[in-house]
DRENBA-11978 format. One record per residue (C-alpha): residue number from 0; y, x, z. Coordinates in nm, 2 decimals, decimal comma. Example, Ala and Ser with C-alpha at 12.3 -4.5 7.8 and 13.67 -1.06 7.14 Angstrom:
# DRENBA-11978
+-----+--------+--------+--------+
| num |      y |      x |      z |
+-----+--------+--------+--------+
|   0 |  -0,45 |   1,23 |   0,78 |
|   1 |  -0,11 |   1,37 |   0,71 |
+-----+--------+--------+--------+
END
This chain:
# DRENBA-11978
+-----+--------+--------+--------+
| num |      y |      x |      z |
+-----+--------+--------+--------+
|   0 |   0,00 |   0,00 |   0,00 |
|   1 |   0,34 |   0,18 |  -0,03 |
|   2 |   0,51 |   0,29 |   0,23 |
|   3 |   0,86 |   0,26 |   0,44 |
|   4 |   0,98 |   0,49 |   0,70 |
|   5 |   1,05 |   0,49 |   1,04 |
|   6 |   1,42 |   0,42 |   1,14 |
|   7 |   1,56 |   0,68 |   1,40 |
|   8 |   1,76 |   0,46 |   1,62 |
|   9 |   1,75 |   0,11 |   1,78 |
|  10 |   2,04 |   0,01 |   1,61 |
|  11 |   1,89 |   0,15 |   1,28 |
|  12 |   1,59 |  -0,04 |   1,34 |
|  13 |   1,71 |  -0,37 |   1,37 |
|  14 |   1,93 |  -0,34 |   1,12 |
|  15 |   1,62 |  -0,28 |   0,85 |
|  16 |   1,35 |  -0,47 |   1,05 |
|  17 |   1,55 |  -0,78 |   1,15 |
|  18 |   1,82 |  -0,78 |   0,87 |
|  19 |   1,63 |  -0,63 |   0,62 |
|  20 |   1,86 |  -0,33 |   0,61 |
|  21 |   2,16 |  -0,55 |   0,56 |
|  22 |   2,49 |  -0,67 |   0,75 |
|  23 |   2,46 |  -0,96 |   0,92 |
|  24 |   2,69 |  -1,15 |   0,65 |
|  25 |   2,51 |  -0,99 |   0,39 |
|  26 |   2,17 |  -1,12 |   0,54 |
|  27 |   2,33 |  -1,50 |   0,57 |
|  28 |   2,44 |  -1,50 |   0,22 |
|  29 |   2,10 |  -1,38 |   0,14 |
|  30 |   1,98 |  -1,70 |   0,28 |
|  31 |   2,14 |  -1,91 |   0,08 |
|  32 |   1,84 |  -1,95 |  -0,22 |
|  33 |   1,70 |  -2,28 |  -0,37 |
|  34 |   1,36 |  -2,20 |  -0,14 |
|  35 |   1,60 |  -2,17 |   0,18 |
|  36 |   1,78 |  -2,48 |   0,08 |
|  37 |   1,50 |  -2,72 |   0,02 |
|  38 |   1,32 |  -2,61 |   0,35 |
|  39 |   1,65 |  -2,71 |   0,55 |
|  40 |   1,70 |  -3,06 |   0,39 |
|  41 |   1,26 |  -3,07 |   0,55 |
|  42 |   1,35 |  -2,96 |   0,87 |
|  43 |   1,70 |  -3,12 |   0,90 |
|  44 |   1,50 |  -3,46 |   0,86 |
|  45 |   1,13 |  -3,29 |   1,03 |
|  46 |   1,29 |  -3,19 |   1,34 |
|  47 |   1,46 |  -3,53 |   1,43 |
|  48 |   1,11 |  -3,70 |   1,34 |
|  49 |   0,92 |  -3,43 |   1,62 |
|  50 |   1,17 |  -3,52 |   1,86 |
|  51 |   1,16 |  -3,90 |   1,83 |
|  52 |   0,80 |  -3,91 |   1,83 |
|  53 |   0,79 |  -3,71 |   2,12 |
|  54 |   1,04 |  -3,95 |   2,32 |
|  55 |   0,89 |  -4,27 |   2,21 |
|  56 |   0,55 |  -4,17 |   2,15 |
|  57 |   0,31 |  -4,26 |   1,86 |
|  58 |   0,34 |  -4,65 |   1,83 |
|  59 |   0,70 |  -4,62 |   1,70 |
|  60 |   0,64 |  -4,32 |   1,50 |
|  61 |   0,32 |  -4,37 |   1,33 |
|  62 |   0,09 |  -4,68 |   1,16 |
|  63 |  -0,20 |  -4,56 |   1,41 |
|  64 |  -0,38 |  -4,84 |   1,64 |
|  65 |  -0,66 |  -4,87 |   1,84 |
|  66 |  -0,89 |  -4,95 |   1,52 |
|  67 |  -0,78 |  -4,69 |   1,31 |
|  68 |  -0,65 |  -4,40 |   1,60 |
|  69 |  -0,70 |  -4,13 |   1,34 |
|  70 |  -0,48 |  -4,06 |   1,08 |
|  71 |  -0,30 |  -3,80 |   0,84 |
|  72 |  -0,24 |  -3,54 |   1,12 |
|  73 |  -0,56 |  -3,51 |   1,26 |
|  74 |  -0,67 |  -3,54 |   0,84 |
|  75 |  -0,42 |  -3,28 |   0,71 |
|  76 |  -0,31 |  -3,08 |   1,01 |
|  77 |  -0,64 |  -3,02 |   1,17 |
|  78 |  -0,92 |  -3,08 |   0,96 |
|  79 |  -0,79 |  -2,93 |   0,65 |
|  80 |  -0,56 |  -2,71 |   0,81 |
|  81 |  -0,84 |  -2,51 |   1,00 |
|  82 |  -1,08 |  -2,52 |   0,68 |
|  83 |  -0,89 |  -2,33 |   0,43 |
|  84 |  -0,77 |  -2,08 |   0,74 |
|  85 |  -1,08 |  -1,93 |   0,75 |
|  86 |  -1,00 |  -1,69 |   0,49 |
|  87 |  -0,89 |  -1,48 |   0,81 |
|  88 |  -1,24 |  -1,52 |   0,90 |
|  89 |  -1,36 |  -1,42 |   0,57 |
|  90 |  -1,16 |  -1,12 |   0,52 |
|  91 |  -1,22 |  -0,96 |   0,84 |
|  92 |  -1,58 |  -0,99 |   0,83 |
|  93 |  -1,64 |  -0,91 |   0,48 |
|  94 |  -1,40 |  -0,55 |   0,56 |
|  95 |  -1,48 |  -0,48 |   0,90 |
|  96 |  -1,88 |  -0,56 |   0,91 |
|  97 |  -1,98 |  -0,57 |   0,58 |
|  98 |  -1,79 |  -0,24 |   0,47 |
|  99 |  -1,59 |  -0,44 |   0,14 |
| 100 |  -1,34 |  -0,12 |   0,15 |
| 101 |  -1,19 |  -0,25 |  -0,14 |
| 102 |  -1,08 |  -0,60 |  -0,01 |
| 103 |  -0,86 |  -0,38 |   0,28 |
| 104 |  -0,51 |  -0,46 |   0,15 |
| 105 |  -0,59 |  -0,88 |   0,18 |
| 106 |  -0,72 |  -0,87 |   0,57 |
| 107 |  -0,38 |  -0,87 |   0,72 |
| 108 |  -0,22 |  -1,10 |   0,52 |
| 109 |  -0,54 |  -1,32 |   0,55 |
| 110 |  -0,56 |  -1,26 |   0,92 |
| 111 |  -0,20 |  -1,39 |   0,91 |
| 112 |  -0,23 |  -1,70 |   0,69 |
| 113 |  -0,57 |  -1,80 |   0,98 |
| 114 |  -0,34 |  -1,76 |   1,28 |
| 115 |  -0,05 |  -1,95 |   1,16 |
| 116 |  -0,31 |  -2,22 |   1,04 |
| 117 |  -0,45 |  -2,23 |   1,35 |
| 118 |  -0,13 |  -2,28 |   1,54 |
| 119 |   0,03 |  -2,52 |   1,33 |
| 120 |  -0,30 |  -2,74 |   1,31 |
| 121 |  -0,31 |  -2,72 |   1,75 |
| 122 |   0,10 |  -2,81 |   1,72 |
| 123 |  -0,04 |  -3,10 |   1,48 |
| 124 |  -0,30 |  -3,16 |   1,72 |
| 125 |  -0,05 |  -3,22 |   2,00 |
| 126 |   0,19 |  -3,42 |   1,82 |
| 127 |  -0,13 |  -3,65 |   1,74 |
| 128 |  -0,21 |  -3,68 |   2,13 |
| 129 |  -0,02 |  -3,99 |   2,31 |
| 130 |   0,01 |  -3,77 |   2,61 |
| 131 |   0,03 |  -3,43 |   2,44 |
| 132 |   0,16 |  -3,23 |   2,76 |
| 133 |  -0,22 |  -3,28 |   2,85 |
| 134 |  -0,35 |  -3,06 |   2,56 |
| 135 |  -0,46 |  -2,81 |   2,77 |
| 136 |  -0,66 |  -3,06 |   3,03 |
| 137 |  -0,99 |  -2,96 |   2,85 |
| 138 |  -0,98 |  -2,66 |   3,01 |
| 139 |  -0,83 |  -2,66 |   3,29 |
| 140 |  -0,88 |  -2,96 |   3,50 |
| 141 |  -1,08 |  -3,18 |   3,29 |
| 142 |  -1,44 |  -2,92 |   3,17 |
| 143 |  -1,59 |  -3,18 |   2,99 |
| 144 |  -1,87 |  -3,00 |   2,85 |
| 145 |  -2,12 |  -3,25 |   2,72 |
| 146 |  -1,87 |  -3,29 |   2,52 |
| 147 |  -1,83 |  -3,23 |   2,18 |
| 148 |  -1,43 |  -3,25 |   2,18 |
| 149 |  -1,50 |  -3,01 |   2,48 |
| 150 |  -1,64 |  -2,75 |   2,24 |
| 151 |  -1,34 |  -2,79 |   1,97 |
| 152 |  -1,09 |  -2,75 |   2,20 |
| 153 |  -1,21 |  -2,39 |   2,34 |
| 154 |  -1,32 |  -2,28 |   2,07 |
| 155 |  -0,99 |  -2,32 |   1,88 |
| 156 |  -0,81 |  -2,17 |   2,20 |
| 157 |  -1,04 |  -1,87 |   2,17 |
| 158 |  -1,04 |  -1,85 |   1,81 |
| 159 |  -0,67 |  -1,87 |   1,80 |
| 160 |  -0,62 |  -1,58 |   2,05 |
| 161 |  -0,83 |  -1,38 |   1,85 |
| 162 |  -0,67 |  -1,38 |   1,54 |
| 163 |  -0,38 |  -1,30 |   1,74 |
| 164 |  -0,55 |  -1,04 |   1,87 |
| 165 |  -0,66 |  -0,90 |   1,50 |
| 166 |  -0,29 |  -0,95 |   1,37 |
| 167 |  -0,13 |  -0,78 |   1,66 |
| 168 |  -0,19 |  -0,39 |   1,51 |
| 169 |   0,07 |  -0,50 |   1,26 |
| 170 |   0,31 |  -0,62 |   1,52 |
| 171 |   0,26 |  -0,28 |   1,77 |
| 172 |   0,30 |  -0,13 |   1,44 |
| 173 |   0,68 |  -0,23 |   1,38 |
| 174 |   0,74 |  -0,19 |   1,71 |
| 175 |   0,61 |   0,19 |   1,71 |
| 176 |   0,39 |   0,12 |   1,98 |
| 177 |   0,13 |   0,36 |   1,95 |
| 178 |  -0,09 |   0,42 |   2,25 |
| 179 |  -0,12 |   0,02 |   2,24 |
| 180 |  -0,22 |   0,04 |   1,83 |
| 181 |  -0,53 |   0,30 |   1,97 |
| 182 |  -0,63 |   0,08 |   2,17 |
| 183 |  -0,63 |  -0,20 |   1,99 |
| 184 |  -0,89 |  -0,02 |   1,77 |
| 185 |  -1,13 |   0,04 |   2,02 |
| 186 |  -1,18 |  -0,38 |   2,07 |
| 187 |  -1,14 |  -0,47 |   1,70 |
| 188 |  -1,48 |  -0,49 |   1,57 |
| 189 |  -1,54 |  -0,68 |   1,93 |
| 190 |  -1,31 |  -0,91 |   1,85 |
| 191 |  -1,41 |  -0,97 |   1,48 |
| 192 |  -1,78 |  -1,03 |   1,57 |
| 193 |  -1,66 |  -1,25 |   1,89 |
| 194 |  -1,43 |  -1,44 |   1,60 |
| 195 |  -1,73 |  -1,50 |   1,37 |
| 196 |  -1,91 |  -1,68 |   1,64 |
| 197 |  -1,62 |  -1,90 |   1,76 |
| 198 |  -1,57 |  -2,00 |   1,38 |
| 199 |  -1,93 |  -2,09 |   1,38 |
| 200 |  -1,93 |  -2,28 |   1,64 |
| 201 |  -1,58 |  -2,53 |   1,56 |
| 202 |  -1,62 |  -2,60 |   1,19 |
| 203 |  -1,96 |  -2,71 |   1,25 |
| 204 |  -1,82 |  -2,88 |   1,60 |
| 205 |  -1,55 |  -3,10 |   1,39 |
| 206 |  -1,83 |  -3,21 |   1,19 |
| 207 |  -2,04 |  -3,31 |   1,43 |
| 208 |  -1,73 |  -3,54 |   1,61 |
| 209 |  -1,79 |  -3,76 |   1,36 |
| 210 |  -2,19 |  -3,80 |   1,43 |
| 211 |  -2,11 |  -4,02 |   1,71 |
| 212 |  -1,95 |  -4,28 |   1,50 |
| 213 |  -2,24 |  -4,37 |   1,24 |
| 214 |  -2,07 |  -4,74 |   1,21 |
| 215 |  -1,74 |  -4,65 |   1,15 |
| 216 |  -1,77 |  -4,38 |   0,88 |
| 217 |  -1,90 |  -4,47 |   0,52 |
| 218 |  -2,25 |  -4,43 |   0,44 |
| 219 |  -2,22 |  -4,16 |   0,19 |
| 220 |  -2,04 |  -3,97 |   0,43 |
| 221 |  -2,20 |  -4,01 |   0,69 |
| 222 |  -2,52 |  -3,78 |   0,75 |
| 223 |  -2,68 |  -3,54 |   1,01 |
| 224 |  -2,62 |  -3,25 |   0,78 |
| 225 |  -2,20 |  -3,29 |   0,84 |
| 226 |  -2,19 |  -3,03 |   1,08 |
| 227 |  -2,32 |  -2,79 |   0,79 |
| 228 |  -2,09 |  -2,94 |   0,55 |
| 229 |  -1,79 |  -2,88 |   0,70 |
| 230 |  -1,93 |  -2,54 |   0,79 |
| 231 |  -2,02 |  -2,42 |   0,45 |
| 232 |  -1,70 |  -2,62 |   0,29 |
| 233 |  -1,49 |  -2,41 |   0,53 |
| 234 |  -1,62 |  -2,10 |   0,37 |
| 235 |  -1,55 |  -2,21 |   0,04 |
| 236 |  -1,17 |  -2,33 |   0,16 |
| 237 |  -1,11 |  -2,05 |   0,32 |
| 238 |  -1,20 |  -1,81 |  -0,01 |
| 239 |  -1,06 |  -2,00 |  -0,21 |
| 240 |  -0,73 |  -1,98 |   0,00 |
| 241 |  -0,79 |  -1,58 |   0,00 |
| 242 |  -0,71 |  -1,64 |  -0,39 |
| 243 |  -0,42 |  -1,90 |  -0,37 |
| 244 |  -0,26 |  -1,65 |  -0,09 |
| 245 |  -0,29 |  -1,34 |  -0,27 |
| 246 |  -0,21 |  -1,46 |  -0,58 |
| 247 |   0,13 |  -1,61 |  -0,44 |
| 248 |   0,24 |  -1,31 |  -0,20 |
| 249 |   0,18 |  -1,07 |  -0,52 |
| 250 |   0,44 |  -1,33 |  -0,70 |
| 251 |   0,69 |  -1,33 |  -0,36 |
| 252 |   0,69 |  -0,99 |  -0,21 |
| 253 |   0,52 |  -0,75 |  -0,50 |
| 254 |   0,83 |  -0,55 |  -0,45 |
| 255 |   0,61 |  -0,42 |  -0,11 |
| 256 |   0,28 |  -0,35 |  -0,30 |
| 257 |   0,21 |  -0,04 |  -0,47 |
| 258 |   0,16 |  -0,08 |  -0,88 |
| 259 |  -0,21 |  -0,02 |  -0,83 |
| 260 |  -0,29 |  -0,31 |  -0,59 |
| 261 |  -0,14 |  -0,52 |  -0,87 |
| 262 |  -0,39 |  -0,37 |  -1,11 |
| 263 |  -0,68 |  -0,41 |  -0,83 |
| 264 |  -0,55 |  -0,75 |  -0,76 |
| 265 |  -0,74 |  -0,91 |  -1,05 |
| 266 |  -1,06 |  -0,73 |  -1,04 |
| 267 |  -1,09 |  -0,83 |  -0,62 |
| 268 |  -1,02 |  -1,18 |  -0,73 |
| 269 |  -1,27 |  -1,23 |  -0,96 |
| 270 |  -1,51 |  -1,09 |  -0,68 |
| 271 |  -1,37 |  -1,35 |  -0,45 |
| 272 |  -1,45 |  -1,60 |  -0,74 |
| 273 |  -1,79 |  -1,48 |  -0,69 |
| 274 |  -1,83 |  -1,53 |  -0,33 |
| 275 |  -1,66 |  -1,88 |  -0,37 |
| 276 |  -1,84 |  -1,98 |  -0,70 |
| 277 |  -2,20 |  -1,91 |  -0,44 |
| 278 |  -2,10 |  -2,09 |  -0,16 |
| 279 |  -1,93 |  -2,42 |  -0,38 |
| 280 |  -2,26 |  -2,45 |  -0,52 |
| 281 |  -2,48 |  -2,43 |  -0,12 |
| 282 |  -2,19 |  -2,71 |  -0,06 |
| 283 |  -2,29 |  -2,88 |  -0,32 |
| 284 |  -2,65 |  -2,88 |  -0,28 |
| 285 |  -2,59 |  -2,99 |   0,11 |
| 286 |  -2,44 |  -3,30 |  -0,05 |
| 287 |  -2,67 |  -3,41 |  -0,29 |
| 288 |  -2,93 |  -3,39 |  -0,01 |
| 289 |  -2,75 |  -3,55 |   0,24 |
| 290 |  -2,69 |  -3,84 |   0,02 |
| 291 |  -3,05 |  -3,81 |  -0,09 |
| 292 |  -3,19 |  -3,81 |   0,27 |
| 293 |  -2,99 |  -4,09 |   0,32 |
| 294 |  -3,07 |  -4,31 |   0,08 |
| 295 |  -2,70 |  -4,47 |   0,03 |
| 296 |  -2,76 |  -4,47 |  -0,35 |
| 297 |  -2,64 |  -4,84 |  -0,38 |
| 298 |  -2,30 |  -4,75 |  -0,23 |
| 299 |  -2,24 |  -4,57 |  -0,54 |
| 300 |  -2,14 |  -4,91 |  -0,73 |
| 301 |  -1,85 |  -4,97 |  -0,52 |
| 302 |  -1,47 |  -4,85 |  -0,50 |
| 303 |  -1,62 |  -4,62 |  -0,25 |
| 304 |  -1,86 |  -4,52 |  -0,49 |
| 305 |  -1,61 |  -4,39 |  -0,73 |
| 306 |  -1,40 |  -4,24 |  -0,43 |
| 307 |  -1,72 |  -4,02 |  -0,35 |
| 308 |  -1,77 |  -3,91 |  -0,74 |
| 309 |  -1,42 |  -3,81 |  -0,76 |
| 310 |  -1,49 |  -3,61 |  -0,49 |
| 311 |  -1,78 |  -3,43 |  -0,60 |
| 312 |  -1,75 |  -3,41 |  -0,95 |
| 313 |  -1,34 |  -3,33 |  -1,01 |
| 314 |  -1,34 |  -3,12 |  -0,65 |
| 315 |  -1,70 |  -2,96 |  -0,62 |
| 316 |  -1,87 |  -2,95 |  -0,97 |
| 317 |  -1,55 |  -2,87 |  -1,17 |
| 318 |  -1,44 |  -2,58 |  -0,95 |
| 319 |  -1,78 |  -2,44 |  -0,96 |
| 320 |  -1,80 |  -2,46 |  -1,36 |
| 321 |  -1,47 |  -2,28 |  -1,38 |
| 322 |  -1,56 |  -2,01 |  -1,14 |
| 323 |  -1,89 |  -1,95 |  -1,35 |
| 324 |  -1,69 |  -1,92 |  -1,70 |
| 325 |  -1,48 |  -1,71 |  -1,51 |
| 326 |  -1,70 |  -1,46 |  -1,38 |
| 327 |  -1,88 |  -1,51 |  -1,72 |
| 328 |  -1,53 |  -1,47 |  -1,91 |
| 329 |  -1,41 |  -1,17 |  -1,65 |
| 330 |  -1,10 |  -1,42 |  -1,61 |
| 331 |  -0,88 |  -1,42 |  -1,32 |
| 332 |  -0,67 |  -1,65 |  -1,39 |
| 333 |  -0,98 |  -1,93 |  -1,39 |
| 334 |  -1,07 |  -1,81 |  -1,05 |
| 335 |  -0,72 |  -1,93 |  -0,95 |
| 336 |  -0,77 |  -2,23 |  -1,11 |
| 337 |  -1,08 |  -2,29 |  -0,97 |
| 338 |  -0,92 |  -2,17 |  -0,62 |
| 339 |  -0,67 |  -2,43 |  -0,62 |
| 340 |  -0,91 |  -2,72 |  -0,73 |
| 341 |  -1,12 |  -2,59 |  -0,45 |
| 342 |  -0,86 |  -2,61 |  -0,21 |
| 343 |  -0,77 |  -2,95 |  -0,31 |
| 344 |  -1,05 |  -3,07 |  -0,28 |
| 345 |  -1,15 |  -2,91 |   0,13 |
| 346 |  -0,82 |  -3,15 |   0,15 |
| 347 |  -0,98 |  -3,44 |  -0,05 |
| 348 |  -1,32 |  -3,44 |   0,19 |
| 349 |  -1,13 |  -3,42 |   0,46 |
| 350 |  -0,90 |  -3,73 |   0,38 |
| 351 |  -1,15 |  -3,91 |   0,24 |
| 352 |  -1,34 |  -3,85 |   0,60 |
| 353 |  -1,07 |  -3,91 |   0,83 |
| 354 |  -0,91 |  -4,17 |   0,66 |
| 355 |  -1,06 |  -4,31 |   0,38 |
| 356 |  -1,43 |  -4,36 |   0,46 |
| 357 |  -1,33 |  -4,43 |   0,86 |
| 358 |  -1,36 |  -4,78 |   0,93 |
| 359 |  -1,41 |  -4,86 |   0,60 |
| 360 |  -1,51 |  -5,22 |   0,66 |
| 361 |  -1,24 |  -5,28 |   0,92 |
| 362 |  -1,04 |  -5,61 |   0,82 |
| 363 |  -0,70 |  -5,32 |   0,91 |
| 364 |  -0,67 |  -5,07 |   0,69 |
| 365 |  -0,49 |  -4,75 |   0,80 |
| 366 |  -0,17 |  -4,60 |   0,59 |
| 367 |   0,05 |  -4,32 |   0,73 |
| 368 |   0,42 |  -4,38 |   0,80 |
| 369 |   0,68 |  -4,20 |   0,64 |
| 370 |   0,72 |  -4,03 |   0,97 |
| 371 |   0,37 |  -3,92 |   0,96 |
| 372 |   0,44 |  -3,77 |   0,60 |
| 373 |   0,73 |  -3,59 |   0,73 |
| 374 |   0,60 |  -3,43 |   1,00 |
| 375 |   0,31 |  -3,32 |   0,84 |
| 376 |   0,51 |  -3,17 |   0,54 |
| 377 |   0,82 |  -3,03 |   0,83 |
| 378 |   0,50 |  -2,80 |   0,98 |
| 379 |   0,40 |  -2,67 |   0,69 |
| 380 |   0,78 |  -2,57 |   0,58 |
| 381 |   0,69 |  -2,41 |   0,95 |
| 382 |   0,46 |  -2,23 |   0,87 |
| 383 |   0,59 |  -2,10 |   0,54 |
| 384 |   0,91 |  -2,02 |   0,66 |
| 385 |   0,71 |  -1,78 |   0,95 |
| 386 |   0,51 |  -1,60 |   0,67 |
| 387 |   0,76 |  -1,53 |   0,48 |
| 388 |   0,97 |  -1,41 |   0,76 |
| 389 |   0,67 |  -1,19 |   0,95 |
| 390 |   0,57 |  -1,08 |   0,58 |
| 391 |   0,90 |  -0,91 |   0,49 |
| 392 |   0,96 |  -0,76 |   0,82 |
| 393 |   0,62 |  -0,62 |   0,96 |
| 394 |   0,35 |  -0,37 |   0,78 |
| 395 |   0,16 |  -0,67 |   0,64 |
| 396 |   0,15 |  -0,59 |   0,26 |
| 397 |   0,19 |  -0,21 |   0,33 |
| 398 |   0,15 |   0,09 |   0,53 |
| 399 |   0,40 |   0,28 |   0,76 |
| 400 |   0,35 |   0,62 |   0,71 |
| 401 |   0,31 |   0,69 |   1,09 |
| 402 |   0,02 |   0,46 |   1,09 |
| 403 |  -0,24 |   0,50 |   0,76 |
| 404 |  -0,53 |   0,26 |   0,69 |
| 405 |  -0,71 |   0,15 |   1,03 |
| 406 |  -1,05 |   0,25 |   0,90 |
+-----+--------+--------+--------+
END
């Protein structure tokens, strides 16, 4: 990655870590860019919604009830926002344990992209919770742990400190803390292996929330095998991701990458379309026998019918084709096409779960509130406006020349 050096002085170093090596009117005009504008307007409407739903809770703010109590948060926030963050996941594993040297320049920014998923999807979480000071209840005074819910909620505590955990080397790292950057080191395959685990266990724990509810979600999503689905759809989410991210950072902040990462950058994508283009087709193979096992064939007639072959064919089989002609074709640019089908389609399951197919033959049917809409979109702004800010300031897409690869 290339490099930047080390300012001398405090007041050398904020000026080129917090201002970017500008004044401070030249950083504010900076600011002023269609991207910067169009997040305000969000967050100038966003932040009012947060607040108002956090005064007069969710009745006023939101078209939940007690028949349909989930909705577009829990759908978009947390389901899907946790699936497609496990590029983080991924990355580190596939680098750190499997020795992919090659793939070393995506873990941080991957690692980056999990943690801030993770957070934003608890913040979701909260705002979806009527009494959402009690988020941390589950494990603290309430350890409910026959509980499945019980099992989400530490894990994506623990989960969450460890990518935190994995990121902070680039954080010591602009702060020139070196004794703390050693030893970091020493626990960071520790906390990579202790990562795998927790991912393990909460992608195939949101699945299995939804095994206690076999009357209220649709037949041909419903099945045993869910847990595995949203296990082995998480994978392919959070590769998939891995491509949407890379590809867009090389677009934002190439001016930080070296020219040869942008020449590698095609040739490690179409090895991610690999990975993705194997583990889109185990998904797809765990649907077809779930539905088999089930035996919901006649459910395939209906308007749900066509829901679920939308699903499968535009958002599992298409994706998969392209990522075979691409690999076949040696063409990146399919494997970003297939990445962003992909990821539109984790989005698509996970709606058509959460929402669609719950309570499907309730006499209410469940729409989100423009509130719900705007909150949802005013934390992702969130989330984008963080990247970008921790991108350009900390040794994400590059190297400090006091502190070389890791490993």
């Amino acid at each position: 990655m290339s490099e930047r050096t080390m300012p001398t002085t405090p007041k050398e170093w904020i000026r080129e870590n917090i201002f970017l090596g500008k004044t401070i009117g030249e950083y504010i005009k900076s600011l002023i860019t269609p991207w910067n504008i169009v997040a305000a307007a969000i967050l100038a409407v966003g932040i009012p919604v947060i607040i108002y739903r956090l005064i007069y809770g969710l009745g006023a703010a939101t078209h939940l009830s007690n028949i349909n109590p989930w909705g577009l948060w829990l759908g978009f926030d947390m389901f899907f926002g946790v699936a497609v963050a496990t590029g983080g996941f991924v990355m580190a594993v596939g680098v750190y344990i499997f020795g992919l040297k090659d793939y070393q320049p995506m873990v941080r920014p991957a690692i980056l992209t999990g943690f801030l998923g993770y957070f934003f999807a608890i913040v979701g979480l909260a705002m979806d919770l009527g009494r959402y000071y009690r988020l941390p209840y589950p494990l603290t005074f309430s350890m409910g742990t026959a509980s499945v819910l019980f099992l989400v909620a530490e894990h994506l505590a623990l989960y969450l400190t460890i990518q935190f955990i994995e990121f902070l080397p680039a954080v010591v790292e602009w702060l020139h803390l070196t004794k703390i950057r050693e030893w970091l080191y020493k626990i960071h395959i520790g906390a990579v292996i202790l990562g795998s685990v927790l991912v393990l266990g909460h992608q195939s724990a949101l699945g299995a929330v939804f095994l206690i509810m076999p009357s209220r979600l649709h037949p041909l999503w419903y099945s045993p095998y869910l847990p595995y689905l949203f296990f082995v759809s998480c994978l392919a989410g959070g590769i998939a991701m891995l491509v949407v991210e890379s590809l867009l950072s090389h677009k934002v902040f190439g001016w930080q990458v070296k020219e040869s990462d942008h020449e590698k950058i095609d040739r490690l994508t179409l090895g991610l379309g690999k990975a993705a283009g194997f583990v889109l087709f185990a998904y797809f193979a765990l649907k077809m026998l779930a539905l088999l096992h089930g035996g919901n064939w006649v459910y395939l007639k209906g308007f749900y019918g066509v829901v679920y072959l939308i699903e499968v064919i535009g958002f599992v089989l298409l994706p998969l084709y392209l990522y075979t002609m691409a690999v076949r074709r040696q063409s990146a640019t399919l494997v970003r096409v297939a990445s962003v089908l992909t990821v539109l389609g984790i989005m698509v399951n996970r709606f058509n779960v959460c929402m669609t197919a719950l309570n499907w033959d309730a006499p209410e049917r469940y729409f989100p509130s423009w509130m719900e809409i705007v909150l949802s979109l005013t934390l992702a702004t969130f989330g984008v406006i963080v990247f970008k800010w921790v991108v350009n300031r900390m040794p994400v897409l590059y190297r400090l020349p006091d502190f070389p690869d890791e490993h």
